[in-house]
C-alpha positions as CSV (number, residue, x, y, z in Angstrom):
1,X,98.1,86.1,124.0
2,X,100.5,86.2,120.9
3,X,99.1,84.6,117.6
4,X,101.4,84.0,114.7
5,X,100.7,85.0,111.1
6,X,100.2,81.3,109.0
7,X,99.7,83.0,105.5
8,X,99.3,86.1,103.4
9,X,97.4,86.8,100.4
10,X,97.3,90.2,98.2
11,X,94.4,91.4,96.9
12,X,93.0,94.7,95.4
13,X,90.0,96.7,94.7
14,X,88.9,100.4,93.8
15,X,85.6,102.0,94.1
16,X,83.7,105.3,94.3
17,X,80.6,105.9,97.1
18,X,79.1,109.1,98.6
19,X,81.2,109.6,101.5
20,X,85.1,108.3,101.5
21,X,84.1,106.2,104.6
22,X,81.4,104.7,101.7
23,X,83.9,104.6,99.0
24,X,86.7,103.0,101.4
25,X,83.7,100.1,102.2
26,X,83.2,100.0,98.8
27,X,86.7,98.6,98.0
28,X,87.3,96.9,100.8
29,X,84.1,94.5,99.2
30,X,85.9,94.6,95.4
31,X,88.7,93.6,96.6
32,X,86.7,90.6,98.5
33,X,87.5,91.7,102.3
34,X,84.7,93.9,102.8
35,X,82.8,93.2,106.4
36,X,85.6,91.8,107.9
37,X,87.7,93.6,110.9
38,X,90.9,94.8,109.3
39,X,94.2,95.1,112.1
40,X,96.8,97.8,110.2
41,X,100.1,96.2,110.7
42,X,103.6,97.2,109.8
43,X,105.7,95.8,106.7
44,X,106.9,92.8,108.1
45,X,105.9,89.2,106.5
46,X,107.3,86.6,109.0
47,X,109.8,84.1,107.9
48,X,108.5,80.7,106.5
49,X,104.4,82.2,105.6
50,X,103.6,81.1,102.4
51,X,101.6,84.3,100.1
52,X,98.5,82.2,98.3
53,X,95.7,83.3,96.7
54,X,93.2,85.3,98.7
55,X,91.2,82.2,101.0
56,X,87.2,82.6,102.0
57,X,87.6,84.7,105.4
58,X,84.5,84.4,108.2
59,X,82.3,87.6,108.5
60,X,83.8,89.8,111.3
61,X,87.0,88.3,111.7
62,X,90.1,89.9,113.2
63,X,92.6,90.1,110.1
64,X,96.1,91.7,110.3
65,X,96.4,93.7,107.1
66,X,99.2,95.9,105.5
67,X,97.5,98.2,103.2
68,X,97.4,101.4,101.4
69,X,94.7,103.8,100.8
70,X,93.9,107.3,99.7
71,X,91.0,109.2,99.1
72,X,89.9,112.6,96.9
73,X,86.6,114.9,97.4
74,X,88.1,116.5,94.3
75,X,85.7,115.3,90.9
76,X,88.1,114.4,88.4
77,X,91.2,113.7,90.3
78,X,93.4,111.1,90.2
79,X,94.6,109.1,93.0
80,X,96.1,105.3,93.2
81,X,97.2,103.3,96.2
82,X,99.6,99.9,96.1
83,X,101.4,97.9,97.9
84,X,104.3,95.5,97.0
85,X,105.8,92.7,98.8
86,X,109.3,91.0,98.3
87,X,110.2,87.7,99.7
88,X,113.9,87.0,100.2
89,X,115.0,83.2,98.6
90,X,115.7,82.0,102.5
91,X,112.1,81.4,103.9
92,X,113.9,81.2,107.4
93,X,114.4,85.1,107.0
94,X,111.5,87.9,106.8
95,X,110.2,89.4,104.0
96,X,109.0,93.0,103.5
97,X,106.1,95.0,102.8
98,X,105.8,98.7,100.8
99,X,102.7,100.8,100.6
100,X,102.5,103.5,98.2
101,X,99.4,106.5,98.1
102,X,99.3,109.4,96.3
103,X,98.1,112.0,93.9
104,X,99.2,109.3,90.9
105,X,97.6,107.2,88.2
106,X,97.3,103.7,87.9
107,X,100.4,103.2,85.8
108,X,102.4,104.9,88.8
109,X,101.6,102.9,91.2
110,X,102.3,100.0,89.1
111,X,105.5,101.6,88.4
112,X,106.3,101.9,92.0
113,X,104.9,98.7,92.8
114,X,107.8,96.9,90.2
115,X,110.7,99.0,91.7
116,X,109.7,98.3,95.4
117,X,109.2,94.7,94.8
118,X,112.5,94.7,93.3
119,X,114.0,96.3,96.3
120,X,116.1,93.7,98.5
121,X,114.8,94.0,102.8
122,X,117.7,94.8,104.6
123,X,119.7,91.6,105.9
124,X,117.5,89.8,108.9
């Protein structure tokens, strides 16, 4: 059975915990997703879904999700994680999705983030 995506939202969320499994959980619930089953997709966004604001998702739900993450056992370091999305002006074609991770601060991911969303998908 094939279901197809209706809508997208983007969300975002940092935290620190004890364990990077713990810290991981942590922003999942900043960001407002936590206890929910996350499906890693590709960077596809289908043709004609809308992106709104992040909707009230059921406990435990199966949600397809393009995101970007990154971790650091090292005190002090910085790391930053984003992902962009571009939507072309023709809703019948596909849009795209970039994730970004790195060794990197805030600003350059948002730095990033402006270029990639910027960047034109390939024709469809």
């Amino acid at each position: 059975m094939t279901k197809t995506v209706t809508m997208a939202a983007a969300t975002a969320g940092h935290a620190e915990g004890g364990t990077t499994l713990n810290a991981f959980d942590n922003a999942l619930l900043a960001a407002g997703i936590g206890n929910i089953n996350l499906i890693k997709v590709s960077s596809i966004l289908p043709p004609e879904v809308p992106v709104i604001d992040l909707p009230k998702i059921k406990l435990g739900a199966l949600i397809p999700t393009a995101y970007a993450a990154i971790t650091s056992e090292t005190p002090g370091e910085t790391v930053a994680a984003a992902v962009g999305y571009a939507v072309p002006d023709d809703p019948a074609k596909s849009g795209v999705i970039m994730e970004f991770h790195g060794l990197a601060t805030k600003a350059d991911a948002e730095r990033w983030n402006g270029s990639a969303a910027r960047w034109p998908p390939s024709p469809c």
